[in-house]
C-alpha atoms as an extended CHARMM CRD file, in Angstrom:
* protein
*
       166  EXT
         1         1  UNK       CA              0.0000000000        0.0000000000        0.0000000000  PROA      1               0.0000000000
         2         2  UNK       CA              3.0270000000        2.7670000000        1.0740000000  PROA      2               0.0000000000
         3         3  UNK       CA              4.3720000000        1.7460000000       -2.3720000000  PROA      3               0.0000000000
         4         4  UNK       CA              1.5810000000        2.4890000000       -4.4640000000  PROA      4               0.0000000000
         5         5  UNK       CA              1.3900000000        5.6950000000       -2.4490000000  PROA      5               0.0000000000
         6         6  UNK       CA              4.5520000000        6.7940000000       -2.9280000000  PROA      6               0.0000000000
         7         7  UNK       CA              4.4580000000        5.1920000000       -6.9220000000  PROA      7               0.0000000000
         8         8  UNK       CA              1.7120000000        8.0530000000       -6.8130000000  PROA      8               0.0000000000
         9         9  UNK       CA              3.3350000000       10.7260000000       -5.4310000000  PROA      9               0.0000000000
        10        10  UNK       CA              6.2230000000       10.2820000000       -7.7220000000  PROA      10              0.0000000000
        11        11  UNK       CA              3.8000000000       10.7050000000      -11.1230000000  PROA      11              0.0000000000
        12        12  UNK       CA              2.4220000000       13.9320000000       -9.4780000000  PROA      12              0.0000000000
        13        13  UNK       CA              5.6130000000       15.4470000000       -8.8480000000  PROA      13              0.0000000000
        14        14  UNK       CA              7.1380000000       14.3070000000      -12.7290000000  PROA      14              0.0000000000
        15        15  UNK       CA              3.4330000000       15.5690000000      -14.2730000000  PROA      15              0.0000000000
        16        16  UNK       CA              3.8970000000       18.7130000000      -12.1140000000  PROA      16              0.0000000000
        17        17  UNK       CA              8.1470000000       18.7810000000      -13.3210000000  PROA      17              0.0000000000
        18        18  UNK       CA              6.7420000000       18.3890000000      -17.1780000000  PROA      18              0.0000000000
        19        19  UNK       CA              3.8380000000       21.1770000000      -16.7030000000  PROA      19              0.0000000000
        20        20  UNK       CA              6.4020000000       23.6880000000      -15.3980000000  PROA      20              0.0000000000
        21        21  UNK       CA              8.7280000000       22.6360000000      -17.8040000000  PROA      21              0.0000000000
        22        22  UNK       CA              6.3440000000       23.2490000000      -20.7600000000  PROA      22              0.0000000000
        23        23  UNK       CA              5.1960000000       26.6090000000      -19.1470000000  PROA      23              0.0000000000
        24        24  UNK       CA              8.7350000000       28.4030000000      -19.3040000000  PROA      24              0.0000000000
        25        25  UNK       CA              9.4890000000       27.1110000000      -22.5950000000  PROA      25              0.0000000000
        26        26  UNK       CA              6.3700000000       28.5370000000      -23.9730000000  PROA      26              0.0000000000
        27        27  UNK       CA              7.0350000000       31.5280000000      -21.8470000000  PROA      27              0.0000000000
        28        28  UNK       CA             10.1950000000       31.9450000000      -23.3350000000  PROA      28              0.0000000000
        29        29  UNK       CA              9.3030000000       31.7770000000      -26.8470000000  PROA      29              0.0000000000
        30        30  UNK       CA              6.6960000000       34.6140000000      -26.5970000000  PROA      30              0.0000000000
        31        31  UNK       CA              9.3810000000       36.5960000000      -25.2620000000  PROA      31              0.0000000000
        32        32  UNK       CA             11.5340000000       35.6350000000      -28.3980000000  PROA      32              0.0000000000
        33        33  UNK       CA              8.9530000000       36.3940000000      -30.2140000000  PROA      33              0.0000000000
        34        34  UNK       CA              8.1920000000       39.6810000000      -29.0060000000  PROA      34              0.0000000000
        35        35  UNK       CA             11.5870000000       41.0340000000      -28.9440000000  PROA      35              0.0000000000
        36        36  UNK       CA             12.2750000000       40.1320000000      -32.6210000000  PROA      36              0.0000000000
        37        37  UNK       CA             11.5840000000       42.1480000000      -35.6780000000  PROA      37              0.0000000000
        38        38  UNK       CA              7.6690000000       41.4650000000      -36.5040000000  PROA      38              0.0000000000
        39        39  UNK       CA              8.6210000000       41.1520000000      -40.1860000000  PROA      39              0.0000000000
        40        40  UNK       CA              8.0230000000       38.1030000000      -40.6690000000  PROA      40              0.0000000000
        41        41  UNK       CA              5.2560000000       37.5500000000      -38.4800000000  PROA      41              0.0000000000
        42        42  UNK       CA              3.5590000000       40.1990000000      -41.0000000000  PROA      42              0.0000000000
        43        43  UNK       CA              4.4990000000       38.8670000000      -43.7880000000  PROA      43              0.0000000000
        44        44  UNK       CA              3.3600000000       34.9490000000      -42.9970000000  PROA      44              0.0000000000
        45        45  UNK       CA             -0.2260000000       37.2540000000      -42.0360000000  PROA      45              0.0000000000
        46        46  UNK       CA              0.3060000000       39.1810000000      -45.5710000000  PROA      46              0.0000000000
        47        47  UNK       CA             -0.8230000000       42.2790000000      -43.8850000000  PROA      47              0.0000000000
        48        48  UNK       CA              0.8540000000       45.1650000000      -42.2300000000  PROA      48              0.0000000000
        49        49  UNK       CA              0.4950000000       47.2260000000      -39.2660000000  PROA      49              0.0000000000
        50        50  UNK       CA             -2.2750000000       50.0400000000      -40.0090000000  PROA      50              0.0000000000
        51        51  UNK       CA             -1.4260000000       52.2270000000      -36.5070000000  PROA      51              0.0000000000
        52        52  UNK       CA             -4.2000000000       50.5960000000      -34.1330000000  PROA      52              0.0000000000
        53        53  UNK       CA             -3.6680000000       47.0900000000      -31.9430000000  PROA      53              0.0000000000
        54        54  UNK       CA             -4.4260000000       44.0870000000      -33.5630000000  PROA      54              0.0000000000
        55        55  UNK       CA             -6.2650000000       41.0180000000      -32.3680000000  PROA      55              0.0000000000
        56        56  UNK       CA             -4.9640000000       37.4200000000      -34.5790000000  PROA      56              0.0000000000
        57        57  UNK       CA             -7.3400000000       34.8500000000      -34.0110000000  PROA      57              0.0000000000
        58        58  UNK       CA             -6.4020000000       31.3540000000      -35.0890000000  PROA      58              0.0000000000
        59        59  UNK       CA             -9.0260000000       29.0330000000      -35.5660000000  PROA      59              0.0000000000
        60        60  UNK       CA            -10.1620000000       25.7100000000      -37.9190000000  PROA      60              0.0000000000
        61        61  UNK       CA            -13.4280000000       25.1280000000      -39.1470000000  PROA      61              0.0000000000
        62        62  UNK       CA            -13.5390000000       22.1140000000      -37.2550000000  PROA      62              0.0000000000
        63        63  UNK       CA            -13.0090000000       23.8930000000      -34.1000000000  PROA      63              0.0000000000
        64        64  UNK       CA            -15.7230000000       23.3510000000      -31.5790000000  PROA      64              0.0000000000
        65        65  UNK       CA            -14.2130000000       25.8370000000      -28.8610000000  PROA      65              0.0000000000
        66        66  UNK       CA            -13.0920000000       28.4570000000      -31.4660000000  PROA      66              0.0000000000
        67        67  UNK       CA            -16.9890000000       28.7880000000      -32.8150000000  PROA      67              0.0000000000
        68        68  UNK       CA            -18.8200000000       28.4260000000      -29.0830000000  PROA      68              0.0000000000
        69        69  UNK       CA            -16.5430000000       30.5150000000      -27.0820000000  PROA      69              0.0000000000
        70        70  UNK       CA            -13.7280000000       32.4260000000      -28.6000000000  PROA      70              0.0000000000
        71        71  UNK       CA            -15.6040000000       33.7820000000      -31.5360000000  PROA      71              0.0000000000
        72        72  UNK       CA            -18.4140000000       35.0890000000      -29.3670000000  PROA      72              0.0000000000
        73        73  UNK       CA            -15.7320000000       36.6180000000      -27.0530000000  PROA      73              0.0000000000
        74        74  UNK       CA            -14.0360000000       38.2650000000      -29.9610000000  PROA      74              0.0000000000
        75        75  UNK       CA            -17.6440000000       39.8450000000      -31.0600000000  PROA      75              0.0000000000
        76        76  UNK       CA            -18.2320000000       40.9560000000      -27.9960000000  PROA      76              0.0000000000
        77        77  UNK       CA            -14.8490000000       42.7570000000      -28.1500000000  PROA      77              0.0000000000
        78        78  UNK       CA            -15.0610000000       44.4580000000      -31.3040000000  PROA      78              0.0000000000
        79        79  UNK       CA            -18.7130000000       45.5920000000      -30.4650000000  PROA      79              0.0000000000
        80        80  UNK       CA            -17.1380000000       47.5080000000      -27.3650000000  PROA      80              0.0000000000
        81        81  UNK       CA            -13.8920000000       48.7800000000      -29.3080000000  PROA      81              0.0000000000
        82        82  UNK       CA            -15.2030000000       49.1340000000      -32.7240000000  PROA      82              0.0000000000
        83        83  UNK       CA            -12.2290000000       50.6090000000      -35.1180000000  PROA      83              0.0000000000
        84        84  UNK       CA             -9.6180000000       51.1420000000      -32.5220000000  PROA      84              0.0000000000
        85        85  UNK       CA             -9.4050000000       47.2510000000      -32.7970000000  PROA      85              0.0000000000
        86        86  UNK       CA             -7.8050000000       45.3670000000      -35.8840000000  PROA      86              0.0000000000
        87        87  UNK       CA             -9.1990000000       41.7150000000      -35.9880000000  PROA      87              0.0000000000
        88        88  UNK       CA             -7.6200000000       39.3300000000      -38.4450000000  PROA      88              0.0000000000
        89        89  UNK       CA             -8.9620000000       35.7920000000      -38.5800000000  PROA      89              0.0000000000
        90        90  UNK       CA             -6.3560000000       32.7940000000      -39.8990000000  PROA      90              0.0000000000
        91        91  UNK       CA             -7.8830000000       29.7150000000      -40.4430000000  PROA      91              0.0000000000
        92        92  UNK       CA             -4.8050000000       27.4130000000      -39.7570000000  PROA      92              0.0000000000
        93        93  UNK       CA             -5.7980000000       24.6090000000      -41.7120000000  PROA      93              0.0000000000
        94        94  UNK       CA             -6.1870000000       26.5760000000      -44.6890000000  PROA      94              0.0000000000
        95        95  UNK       CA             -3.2350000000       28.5270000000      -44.0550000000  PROA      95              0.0000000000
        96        96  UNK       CA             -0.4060000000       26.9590000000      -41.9190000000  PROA      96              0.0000000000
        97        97  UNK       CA              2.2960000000       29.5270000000      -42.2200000000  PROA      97              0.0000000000
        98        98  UNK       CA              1.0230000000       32.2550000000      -39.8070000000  PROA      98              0.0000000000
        99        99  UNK       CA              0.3960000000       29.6910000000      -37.1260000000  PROA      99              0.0000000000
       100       100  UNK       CA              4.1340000000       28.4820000000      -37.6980000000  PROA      100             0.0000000000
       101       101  UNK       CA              5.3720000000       32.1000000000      -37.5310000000  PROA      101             0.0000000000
       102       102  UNK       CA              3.7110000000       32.5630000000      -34.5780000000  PROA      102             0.0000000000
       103       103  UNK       CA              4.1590000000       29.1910000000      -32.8490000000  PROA      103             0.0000000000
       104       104  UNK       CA              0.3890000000       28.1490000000      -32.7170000000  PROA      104             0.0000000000
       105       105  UNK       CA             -0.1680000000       24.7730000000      -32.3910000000  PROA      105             0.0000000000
       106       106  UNK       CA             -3.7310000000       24.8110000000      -31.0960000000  PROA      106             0.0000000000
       107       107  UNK       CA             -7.0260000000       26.2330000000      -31.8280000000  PROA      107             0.0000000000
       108       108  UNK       CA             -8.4050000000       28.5320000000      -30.7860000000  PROA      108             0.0000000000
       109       109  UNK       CA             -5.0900000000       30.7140000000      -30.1950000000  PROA      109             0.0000000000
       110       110  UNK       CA             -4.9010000000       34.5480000000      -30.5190000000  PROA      110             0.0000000000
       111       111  UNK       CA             -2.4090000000       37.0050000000      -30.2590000000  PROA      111             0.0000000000
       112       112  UNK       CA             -2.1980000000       41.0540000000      -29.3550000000  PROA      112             0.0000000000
       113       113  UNK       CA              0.1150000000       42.7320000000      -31.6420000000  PROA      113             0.0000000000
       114       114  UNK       CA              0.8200000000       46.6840000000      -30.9250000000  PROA      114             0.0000000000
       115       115  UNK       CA              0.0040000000       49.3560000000      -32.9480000000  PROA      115             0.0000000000
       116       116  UNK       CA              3.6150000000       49.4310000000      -34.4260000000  PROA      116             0.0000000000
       117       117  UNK       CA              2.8880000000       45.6730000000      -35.1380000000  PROA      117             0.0000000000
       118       118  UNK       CA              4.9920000000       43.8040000000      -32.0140000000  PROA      118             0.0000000000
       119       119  UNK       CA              3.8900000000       40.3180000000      -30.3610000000  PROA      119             0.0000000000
       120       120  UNK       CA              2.4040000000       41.7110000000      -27.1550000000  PROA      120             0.0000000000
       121       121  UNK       CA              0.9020000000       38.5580000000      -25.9800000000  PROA      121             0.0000000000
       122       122  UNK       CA              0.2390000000       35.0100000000      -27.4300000000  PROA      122             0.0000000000
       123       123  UNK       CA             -2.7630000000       32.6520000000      -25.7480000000  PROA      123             0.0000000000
       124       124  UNK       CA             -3.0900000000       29.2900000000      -26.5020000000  PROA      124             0.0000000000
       125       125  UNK       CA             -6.7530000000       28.3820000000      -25.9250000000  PROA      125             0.0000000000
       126       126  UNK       CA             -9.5920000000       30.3380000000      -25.1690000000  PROA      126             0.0000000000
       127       127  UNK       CA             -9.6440000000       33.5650000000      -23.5240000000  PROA      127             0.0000000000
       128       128  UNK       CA            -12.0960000000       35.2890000000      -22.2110000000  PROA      128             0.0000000000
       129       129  UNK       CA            -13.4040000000       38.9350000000      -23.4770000000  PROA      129             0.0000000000
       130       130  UNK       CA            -11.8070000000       40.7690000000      -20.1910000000  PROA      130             0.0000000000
       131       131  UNK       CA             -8.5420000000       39.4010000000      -20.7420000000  PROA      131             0.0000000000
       132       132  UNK       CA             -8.4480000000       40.2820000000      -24.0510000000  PROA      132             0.0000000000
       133       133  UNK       CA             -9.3650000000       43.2390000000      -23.1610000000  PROA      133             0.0000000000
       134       134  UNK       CA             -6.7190000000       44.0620000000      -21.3370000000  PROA      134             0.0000000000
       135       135  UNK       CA             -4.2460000000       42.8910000000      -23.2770000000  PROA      135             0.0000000000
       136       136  UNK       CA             -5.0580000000       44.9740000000      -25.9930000000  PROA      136             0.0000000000
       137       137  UNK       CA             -5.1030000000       47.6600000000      -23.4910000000  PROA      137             0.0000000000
       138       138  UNK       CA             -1.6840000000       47.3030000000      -22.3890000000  PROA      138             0.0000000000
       139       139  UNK       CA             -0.4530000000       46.5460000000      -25.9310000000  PROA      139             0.0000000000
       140       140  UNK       CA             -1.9340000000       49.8410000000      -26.8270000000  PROA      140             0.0000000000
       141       141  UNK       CA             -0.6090000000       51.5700000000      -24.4480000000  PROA      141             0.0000000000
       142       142  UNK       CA              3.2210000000       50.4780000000      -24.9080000000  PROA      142             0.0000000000
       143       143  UNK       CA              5.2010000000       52.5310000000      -27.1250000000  PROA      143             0.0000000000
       144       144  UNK       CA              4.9630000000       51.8180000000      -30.6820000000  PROA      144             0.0000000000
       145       145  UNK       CA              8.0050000000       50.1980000000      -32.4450000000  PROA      145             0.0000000000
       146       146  UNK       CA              8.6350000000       51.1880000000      -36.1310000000  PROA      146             0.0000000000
       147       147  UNK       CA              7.2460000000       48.4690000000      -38.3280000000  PROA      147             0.0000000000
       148       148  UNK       CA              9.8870000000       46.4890000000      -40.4080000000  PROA      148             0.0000000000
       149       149  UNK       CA              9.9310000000       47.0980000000      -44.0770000000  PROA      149             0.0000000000
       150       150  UNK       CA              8.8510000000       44.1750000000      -46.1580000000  PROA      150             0.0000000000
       151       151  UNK       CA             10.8300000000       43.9040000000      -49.4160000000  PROA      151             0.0000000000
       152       152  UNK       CA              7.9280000000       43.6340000000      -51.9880000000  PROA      152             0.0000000000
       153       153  UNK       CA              9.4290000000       41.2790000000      -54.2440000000  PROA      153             0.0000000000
       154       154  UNK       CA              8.7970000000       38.8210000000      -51.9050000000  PROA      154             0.0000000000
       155       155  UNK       CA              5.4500000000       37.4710000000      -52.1590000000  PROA      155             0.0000000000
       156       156  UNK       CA              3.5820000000       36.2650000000      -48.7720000000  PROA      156             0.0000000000
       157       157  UNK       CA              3.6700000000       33.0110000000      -47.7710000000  PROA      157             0.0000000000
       158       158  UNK       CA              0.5050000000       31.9530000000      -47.7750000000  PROA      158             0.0000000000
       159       159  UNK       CA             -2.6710000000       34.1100000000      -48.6420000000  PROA      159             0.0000000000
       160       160  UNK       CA             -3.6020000000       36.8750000000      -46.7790000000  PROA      160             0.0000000000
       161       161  UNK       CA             -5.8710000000       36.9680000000      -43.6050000000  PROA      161             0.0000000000
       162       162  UNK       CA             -9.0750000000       37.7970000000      -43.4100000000  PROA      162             0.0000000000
       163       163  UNK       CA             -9.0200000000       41.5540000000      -42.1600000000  PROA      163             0.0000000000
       164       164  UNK       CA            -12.4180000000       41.2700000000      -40.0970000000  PROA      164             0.0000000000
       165       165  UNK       CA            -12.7330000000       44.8530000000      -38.9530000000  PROA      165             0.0000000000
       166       166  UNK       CA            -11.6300000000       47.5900000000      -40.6970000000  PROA      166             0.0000000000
């Protein structure tokens, strides 16, 4: 019996190692992300920063969560902010590249990007309208970082988002 309780104990304490684990390293690549030029993460969106915050929602058609809960949260947002909100929708099935550029590997995932087009947060999963809220509060509020040119002989990588909210 103390075996199996301590067997026990063990897996808790390696699931709880592994979680942590996971949490830095995705920690670490938003950082990464949001220190580097946003470039590319433009380009794989084939857009460009127009001045006001922007909201990326990632999503499949397939996507139970994304239709139930995010998208309803992102309405919700865009009916209180209106135009001082940029919403572009990716459907990562159809187009893979702006979920590798960001590092999305689930849906629904969105992502805050400043006004001068910086990461300024990355969720994986759903997030409620609040947060979001806030997130493109404080991304708003941060200074805005000159955009990266994009050499225009270089075509996007995949076709553009859909630009929701204009």
């Amino acid at each position: 019996m103390l075996e199996r309780l301590a067997l026990i104990v063990v897996m808790i304490l390696v699931a709880a190692a592994v979680v942590t684990v996971v949490r830095r390293q995705v920690r670490l690549r938003i950082a990464q992300l949001a220190g580097q030029d946003p470039g590319p993460l433009w380009t794989a969106l084939g857009a460009q920063p127009d001045g006001r915050p922007t909201l990326v929602v990632f999503s499949t058609p397939s996507c139970v969560a994304c239709r139930t809960t995010q998208e309803p949260a992102v309405n919700q947002l865009v009916k209180r902010l209106g135009s001082r909100l940029r919403v572009l929708h990716v459907d990562i099935s159809a187009h893979p590249a702006p979920a590798r550029a960001f590092n999305v590997l689930t849906a629904p995932s969105t992502a805050v990007l400043q006004p001068g087009g910086r990461l300024s947060d990355l969720n994986h999963g759903f997030v409620p309208t609040a947060r979001l809220e806030q997130q493109i509060k404080t991304a708003a509020e941060r200074p805005a970082s000159a955009p990266s040119p994009t050499p225009q002989d270089r075509p996007a990588l995949e076709a553009p988002a859909r630009d929701a909210h204009r």
